[in-house]
C-alpha positions, -999 to 999 in steps of 0.1 A, spaced: -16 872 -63 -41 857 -44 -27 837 -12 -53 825 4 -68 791 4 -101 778 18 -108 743 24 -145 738 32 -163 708 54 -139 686 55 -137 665 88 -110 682 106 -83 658 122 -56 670 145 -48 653 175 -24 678 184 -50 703 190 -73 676 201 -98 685 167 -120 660 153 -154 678 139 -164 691 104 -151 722 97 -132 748 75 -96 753 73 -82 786 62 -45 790 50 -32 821 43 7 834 36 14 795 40 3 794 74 -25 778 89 -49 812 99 -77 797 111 -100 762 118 -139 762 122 -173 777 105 -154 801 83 -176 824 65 -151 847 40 -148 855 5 -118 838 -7 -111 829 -45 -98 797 -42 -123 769 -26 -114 734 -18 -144 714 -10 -134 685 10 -169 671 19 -171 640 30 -130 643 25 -103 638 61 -86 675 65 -52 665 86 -18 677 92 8 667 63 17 633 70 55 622 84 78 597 73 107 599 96 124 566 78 132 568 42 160 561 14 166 586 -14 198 568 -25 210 598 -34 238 603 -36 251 573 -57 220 552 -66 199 579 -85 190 549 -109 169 533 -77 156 566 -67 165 606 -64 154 628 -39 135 645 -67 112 613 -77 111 606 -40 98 635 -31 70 636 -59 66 599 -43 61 612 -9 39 644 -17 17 617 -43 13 597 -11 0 625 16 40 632 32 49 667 35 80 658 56 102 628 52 136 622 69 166 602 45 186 578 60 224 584 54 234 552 42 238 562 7 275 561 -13 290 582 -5 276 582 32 263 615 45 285 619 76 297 654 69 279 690 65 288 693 29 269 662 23 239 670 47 240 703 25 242 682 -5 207 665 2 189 700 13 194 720 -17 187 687 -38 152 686 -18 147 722 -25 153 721 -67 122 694 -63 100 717 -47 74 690 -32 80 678 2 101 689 32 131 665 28 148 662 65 181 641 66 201 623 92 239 619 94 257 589 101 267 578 138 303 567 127 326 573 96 318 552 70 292 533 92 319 513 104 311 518 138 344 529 145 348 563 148 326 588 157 313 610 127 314 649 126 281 651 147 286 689 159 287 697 121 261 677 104 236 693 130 246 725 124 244 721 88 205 709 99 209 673 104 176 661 126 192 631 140 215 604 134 217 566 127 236 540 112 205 523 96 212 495 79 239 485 101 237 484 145 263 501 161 282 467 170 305 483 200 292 493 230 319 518 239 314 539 203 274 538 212 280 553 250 300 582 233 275 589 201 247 591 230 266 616 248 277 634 218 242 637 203 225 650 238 251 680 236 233 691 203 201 677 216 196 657 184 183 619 185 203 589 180 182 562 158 194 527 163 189 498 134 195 468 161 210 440 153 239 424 165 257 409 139 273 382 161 237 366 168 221 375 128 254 358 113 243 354 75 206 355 80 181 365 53 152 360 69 134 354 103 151 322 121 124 292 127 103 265 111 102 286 77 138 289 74 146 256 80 120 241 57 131 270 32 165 255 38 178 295 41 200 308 73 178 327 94 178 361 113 170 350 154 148 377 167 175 375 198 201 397 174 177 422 175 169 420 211 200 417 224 214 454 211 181 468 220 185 457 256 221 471 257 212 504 244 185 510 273 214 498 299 233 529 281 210 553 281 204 543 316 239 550 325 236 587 311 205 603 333 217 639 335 221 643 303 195 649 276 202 615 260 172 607 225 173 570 217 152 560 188 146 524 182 144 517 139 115 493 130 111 470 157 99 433 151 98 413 178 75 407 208 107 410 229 115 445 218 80 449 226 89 438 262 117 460 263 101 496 254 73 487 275 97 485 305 119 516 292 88 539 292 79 526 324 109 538 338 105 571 322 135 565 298 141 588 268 133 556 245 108 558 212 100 538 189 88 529 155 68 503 136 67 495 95 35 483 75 55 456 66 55 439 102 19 443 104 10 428 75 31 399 66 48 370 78 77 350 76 55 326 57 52 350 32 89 341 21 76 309 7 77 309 -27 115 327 -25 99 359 -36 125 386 -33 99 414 -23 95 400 9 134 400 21 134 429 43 159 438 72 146 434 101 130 405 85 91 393 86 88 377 117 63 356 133 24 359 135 26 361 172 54 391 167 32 405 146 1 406 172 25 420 198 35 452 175 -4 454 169 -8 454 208 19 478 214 0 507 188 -30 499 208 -13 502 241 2 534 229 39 522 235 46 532 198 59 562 186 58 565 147 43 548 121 71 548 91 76 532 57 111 527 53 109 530 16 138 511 4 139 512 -35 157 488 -53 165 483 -91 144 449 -107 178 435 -118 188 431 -81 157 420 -69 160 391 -92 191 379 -81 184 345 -56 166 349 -27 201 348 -7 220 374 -26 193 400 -36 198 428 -12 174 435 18 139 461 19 112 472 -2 92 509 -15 68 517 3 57 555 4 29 556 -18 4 523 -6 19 534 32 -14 553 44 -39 526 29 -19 499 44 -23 510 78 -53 515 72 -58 476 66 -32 472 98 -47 492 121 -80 512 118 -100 482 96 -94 457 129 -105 486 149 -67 488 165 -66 526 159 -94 553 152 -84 577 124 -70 601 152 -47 578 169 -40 569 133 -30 606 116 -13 613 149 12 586 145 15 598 112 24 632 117 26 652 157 41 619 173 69 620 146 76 653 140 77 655 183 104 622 182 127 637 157 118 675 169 104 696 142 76 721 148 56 702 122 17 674 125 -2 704 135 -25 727 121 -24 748 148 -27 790 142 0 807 126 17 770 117 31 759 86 5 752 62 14 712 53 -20 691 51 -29 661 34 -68 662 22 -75 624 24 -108 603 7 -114 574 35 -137 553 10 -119 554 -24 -114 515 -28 -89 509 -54 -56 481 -61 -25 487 -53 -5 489 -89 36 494 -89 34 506 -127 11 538 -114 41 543 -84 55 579 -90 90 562 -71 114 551 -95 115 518 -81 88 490 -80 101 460 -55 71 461 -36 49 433 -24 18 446 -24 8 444 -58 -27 438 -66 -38 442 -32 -74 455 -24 -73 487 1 -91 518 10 -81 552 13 -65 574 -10 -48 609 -2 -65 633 -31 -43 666 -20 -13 674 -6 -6 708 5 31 721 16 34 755 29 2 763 16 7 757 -18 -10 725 -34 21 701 -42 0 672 -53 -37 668 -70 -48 632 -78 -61 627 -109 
């Protein structure tokens, strides 16, 4: 069997490496063997002219919902959703039912992700039992049963005290803590962001304070542990304030990252004006002048990862009033082409600044020796087509679930192979 695999003048990207040319790419044994003018007789030829050759891309925010909502999504369909859309390594959040927040369950989703066979399916383990943000979950476990991380996402860790100890927990297995910020007290019963729309809308609203506020505490925490080898990760911030506050926790050298959605780069709390479910997200779609300051902060290089968390939902719920239907959206297979639109289209990004949020500055947050395509690395590459222009259409998604706003919308930029361990997981059509 032959193993090798060629893939010819494509334009190399990989930031890690600092590599931006036209060259060859040769994988062989499922590792990267070598980059540049490759003259060798192999059998099987990619020819990625005029194609973008870059490391796999990484999703470190996603939502299987499985266990317990297989009929939204399964880590099978999500995975042939990822690998369709360019992501070789995705991280599920554990807020499924039950919650993973053991190592039988954190087994549970790895052998699941293994029967698929298409992407690399990291997971994270709840912060607290139950995420109640009571008591502490079995941390020491879940990461030695290969749990990246952990979060409560979906739900802020309301108590301070609980918080302090999960930080100082994690840093003894020198895993990251992700934090979904929000305190409750300030969101109340929102559904979407609090101002002029709301109120005309006549819906509660969501004040970017609640999400502020909990971000601000958690720096004060992390500042109160500086021996110890303390991760904070801040879930999709939306608010110029949070903004404000990274800025000032990376100028003080903090252990603070970040990450930022296609959704707040895109759309606006206006866009909740005709009551359309597909835009009730949590955090919610903010202000235009929120939305500038996350585009500032990717500029400014104060952001981490670029993620997607793909929330799939079933139609039924997402019909339900605009008050009751539940919060988020899918978003894995349009992700690359919308930040496209976000970020390299307005000239915010270059494609290297772009592909490196997308895959080393990940896979370095959550700590994975992966957005490379360094020698003797793992051979996960997405072969990308920068001018395919095409709409996006739900009924073509590979993801079990379709509440997604971006129906119909003109983009550009279409992943045409997806490569994990050197073998070719996904071929478009």
């Amino acid at each position: 069997m032959d193993t090798e695999l060629l893939i010819k003048n494509g334009r190399v990207i990989d930031p890690a490496n600092k590599i931006d040319k036209i060259c060859d790419v040769l994988i062989s044994d499922g590792k990267i063997a070598d980059v540049g003018k490759i003259e060798k007789n192999v059998q099987n030829i990619i020819d990625a002219s005029g194609k973008l050759v870059t490391p796999g891309l990484i999703d470190i925010h996603v939502h299987f919902r499985e266990p317990g909502d297989e009929e939204e999504e399964t880590i099978a369909s999500g995975s042939a959703a990822a690998v369709a859309a360019g992501y070789t390594s995705v991280v599920c959040m554990p807020n499924t039912k039950p919650v993973i927040e053991t190592e039988t369950d954190v087994e549970y989703v790895h052998r699941k992700a293994r029967q698929a066979r298409k992407t690399h399916v990291y997971t994270m383990g709840a912060i607290t039992k139950g995420l109640e943000g009571v008591e502490l979950a079995e941390m020491g476990f879940m990461s030695e049963a290969g749990a990246v991380g952990f979060t409560d996402d979906g739900r802020g860790v309301q108590d301070p005290a609980v918080m302090l100890r999960a930080l100082k927990y994690a840093s003894m297995f020198n895993v990251f803590i992700a934090q979904h910020c929000q305190d409750n007290k300030i969101a109340g019963g929102g559904v979407m962001n609090s101002g002029y729309y709301s109120t005309i809308l006549g819906l509660p609203g969501m004040d970017a304070l609640a999400e502020e506020a909990m971000l601000w505490r958690d720096i004060q925490l992390v500042k109160k542990l500086p021996e110890q080898k303390v991760r904070y990760h801040a879930q999709h911030i939306s608010t110029a304030g949070s903004v404000e506050l990274i800025e000032s926790a990376k100028k003080e050298s903090l252990p603070v990252t970040c990450e930022v959605t296609p959704h707040h780069l895109l759309l606006t709390e206006e866009n909740c004006s005709e009551y359309d479910t597909n835009y009730k997200m949590n955090p919610p779609l903010r202000a235009k002048k929120d939305v500038d300051a996350l585009k500032q902060a990717i500029a400014d290089g104060l952001v981490d990862a670029l993620v997607t968390d793909h929330a799939p939902h079933l139609q039924s719920e997402k019909e339900l009033e605009f008050l009751t239907a539940p919060f988020g959206i899918v978003g894995l297979e349009c992700a690359l082409a919308l930040f496209i639109k976000a970020l390299v289209e307005p000239g915010i990004l270059d494609w290297s600044g772009l592909i490196s949020l997308m895959s080393e500055k990940p896979a370095k947050t959550i700590g994975i020796d992966k957005g490379t395509l360094g020698i003797g690395k793992q051979a996960d590459i997405a072969i990308i087509n920068p001018e395919t222009k095409y709409k996006i259409d739900i009924d073509k998604f590979v993801s079990k679930s379709k509440n997604c706003p971006y129906h119909g919308w003109d983009v550009k930029g279409k992943v045409e192979t997806t490569i994990v361990q050197g073998e070719i997981r996904f071929q478009a059509d």
